[in-house]
C-alpha positions in Angstrom: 57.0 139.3 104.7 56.3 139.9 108.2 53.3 140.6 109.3 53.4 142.6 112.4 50.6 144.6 114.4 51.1 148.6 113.9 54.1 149.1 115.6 52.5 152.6 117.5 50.2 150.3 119.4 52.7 147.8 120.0 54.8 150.8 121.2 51.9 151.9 123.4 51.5 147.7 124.9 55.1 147.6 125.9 55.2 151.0 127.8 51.7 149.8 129.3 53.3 146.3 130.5 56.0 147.8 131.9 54.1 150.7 134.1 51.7 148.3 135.1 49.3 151.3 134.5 47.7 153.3 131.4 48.1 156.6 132.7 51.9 156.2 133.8 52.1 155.0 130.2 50.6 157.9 128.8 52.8 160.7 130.5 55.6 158.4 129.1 54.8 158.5 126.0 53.0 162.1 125.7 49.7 160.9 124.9 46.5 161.0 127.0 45.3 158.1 128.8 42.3 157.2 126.4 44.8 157.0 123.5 46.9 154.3 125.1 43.7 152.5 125.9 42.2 153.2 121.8 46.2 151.7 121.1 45.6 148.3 123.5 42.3 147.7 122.1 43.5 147.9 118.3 46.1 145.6 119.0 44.1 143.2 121.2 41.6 143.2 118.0 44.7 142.8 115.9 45.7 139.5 117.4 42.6 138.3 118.7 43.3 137.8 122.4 42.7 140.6 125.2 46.3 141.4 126.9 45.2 143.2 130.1 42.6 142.8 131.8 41.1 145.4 134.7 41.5 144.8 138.6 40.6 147.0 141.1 41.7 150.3 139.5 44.7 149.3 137.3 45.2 146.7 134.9 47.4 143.4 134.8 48.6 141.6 132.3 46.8 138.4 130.6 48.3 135.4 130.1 49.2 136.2 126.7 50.1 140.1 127.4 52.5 138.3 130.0 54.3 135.9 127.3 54.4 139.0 125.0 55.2 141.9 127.1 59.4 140.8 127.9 60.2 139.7 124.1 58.6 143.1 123.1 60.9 144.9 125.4 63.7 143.1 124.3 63.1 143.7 120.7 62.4 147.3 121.5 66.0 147.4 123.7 67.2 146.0 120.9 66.3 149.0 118.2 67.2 151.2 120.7 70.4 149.9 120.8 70.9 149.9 116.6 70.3 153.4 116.7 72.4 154.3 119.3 74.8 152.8 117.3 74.2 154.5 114.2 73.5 157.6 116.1 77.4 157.6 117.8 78.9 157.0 114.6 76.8 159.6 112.6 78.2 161.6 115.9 81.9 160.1 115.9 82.8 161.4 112.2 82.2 164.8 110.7 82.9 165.3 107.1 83.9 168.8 105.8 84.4 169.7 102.0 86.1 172.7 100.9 88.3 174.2 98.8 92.0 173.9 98.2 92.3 177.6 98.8 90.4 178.2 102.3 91.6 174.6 103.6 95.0 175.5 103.0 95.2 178.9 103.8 93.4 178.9 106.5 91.2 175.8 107.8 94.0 173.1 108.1 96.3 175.8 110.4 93.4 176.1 113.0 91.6 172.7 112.8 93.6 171.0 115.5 92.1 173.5 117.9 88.4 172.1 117.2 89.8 168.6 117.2 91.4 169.2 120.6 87.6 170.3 121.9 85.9 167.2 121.0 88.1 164.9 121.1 85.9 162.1 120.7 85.2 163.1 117.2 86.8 162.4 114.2 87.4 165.1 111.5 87.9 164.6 107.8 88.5 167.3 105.5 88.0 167.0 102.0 89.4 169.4 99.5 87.7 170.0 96.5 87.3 173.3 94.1 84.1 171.0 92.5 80.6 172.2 94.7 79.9 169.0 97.1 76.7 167.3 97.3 74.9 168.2 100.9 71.8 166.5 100.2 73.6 162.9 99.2 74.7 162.4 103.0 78.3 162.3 101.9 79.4 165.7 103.6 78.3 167.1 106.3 78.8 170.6 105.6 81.2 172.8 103.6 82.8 175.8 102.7 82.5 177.3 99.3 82.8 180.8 97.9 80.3 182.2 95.2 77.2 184.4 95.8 75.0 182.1 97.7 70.9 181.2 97.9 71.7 177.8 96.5 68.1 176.1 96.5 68.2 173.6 99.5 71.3 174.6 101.5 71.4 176.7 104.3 74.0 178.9 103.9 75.4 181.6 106.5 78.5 184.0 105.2 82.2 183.7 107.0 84.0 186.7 104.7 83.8 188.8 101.4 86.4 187.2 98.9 88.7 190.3 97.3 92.4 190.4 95.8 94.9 192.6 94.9 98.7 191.5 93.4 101.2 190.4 95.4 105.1 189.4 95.2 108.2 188.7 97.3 109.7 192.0 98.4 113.0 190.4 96.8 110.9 190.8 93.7 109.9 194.2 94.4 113.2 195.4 95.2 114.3 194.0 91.5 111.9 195.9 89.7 111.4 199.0 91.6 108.1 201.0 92.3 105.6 199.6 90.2 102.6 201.1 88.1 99.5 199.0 87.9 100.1 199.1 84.1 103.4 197.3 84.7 101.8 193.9 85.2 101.1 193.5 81.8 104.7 193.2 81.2 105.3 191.5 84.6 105.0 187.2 85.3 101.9 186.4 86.0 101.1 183.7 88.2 97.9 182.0 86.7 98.0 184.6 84.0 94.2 182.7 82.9 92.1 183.9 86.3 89.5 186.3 85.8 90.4 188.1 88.5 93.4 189.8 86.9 91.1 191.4 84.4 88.8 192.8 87.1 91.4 194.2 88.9 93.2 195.8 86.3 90.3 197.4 84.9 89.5 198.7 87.9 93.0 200.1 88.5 92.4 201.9 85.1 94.2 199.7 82.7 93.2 198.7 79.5 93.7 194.9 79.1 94.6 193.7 75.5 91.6 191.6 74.3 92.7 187.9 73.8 93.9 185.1 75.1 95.9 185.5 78.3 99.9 185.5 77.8 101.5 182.3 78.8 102.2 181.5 82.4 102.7 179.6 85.3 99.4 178.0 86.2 98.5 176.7 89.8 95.3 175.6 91.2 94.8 177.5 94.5 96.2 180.6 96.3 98.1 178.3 98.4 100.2 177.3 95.3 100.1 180.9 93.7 101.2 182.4 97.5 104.2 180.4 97.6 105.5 180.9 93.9 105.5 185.0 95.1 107.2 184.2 98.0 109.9 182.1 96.2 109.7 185.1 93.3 108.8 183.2 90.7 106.1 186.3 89.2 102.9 188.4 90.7 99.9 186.7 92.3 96.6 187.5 92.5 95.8 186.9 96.0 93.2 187.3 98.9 94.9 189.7 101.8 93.4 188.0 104.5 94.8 184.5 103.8 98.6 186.2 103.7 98.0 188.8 106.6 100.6 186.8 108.5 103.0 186.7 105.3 102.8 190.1 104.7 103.4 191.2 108.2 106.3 189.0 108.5 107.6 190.5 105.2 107.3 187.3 102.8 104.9 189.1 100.8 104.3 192.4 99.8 101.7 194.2 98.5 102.8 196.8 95.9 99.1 198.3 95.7 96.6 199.7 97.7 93.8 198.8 95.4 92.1 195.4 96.8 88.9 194.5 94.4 85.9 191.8 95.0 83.6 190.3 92.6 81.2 190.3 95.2 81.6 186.6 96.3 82.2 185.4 99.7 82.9 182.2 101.6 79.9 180.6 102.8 79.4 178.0 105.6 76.9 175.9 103.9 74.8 172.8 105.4 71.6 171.0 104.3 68.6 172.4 105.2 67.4 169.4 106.8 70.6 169.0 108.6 71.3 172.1 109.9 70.4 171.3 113.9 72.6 167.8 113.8 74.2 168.7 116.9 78.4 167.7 115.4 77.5 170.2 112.5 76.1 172.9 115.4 79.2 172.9 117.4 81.6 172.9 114.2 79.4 175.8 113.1 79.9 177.5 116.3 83.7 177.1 116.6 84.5 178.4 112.9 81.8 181.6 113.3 83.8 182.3 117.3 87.0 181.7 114.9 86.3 183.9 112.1 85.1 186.3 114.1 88.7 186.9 115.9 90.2 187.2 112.6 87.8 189.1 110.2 87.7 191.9 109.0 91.2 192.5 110.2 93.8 195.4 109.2 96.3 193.7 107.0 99.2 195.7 107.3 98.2 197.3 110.5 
């Protein structure tokens, strides 16, 4: 076990040494001049032997301050320097989780642009529907959708989540103007998801109690997006993600009706980690980012 002198006064001693002068170590190190002096006296008590000693109106070093004073500046130089390290890889590497849905739809398209403005930082994205751990230092921030106020996160909102049915205009031509009572008849892509119920009900359609009717069954919107597009059934989608789809006549939206749960996507970051300055500037890129996207007309 080492036994070392309270590292504040030693902290105090080396900025002392070094200025050759209490007070210039005082406005260094914030503190007032009789503090550094309480600080040199502790530790001169601590190891028995007095390490400045007064002439004129300044102080010099003792014989012993002198042997101390430049292997306490090393070793302080050399703490420094283990932070700094830590501190440019906690800097080089930010970690995002989110999931498969918004990273896919949207995220990994417009990434590269944020990469390209710090390009001395590495990005990893990790995709997950499961809600990441913030506090556990793993992530650095995320993503998620859901209602928010999670107890220890900080969370700020990007955009209201809502969905209405979608399919390939090749599928729309093939079964002609539809009636929102026709989907229960229809394919169904990912038949099980709540959100077909909601909307339906909301459309004015009774839905059979039950379990849902077989169906194909994908694990995001990216997945369900491109099984409409190749006309494989109807998909329960989020407008915005598909704006450029739609417009470009991939998709088509045979409704007019779009319904929300009332969830949203949320840019979410530990409280305690909010003002690490890599998660700051990713913050500020995907708020300026969303913001030239959302709300947009979809058809417009």
């Amino acid at each position: 076990m080492r036994r070392l002198p309270p590292l504040s006064a030693v902290r105090v001693f080396e900025a002392a040494a070094r200025h050759g002068n209490f007070t210039r170590a005082a406005e260094e190190l914030g503190m007032t001049q009789a503090a550094v002096s309480y600080q040199v006296k502790l530790l001169e008590e601590r190891l028995g032997a007095p390490l400045f000693r007064r002439e004129g109106r300044g102080v010099v070093l003792t014989d012993a301050g002198t042997r101390a004073a430049p292997q306490i500046s090393s070793a302080f130089d050399a703490i420094d320097k283990a932070f700094e390290q830590v501190r440019a890889e906690e800097e080089g590497l930010l970690v995002i989780s989110t999931s498969n849905t918004f990273a896919n739809a949207w995220l990994a398209w417009r990434l590269g642009t944020f990469q390209m403005a710090h390009p001395g930082m590495a990005v990893r994205l990790d995709t997950t529907d499961d809600l990441a751990d913030l506090e556990g230092g793993a992530f650095d921030c995320a993503i998620r959708s859901g209602r928010g106020g999670w107890p220890g996160l900080a969370a700020e909102k990007l955009m209201e989540v809502n969905f209405t049915p979608m399919v390939s205009p090749a599928f729309l031509a093939s079964h002609g103007e539809m009636q929102p009572a026709d989907l229960l008849r229809l394919p169904l892509i990912s038949p099980h998801d709540p959100w077909w119920t909601t909307w339906l009900r909301e459309a004015g359609v009774e839905v059979p109690d039950g379990p849902p009717r077989p169906g194909i069954r994908l694990d995001s919107q990216a997945h369900e997006a491109h099984a409409a597009m190749a006309g494989q059934g109807v998909a329960m989608l989020t407008p915005f993600f598909w704006r450029n789809d739609l417009s470009e006549g991939k998709l088509a939206m045979p409704f007019t009706q779009v319904s929300t749960r009332g969830y949203a996507y949320w840019f979410v970051v530990a409280e305690s980690r909010r003002n690490v300055p890599k998660i700051k500037r990713f913050r500020e890129w995907l708020i300026e980012e969303m913001g030239r996207e959302w709300p947009v007309p979809v058809l417009g």
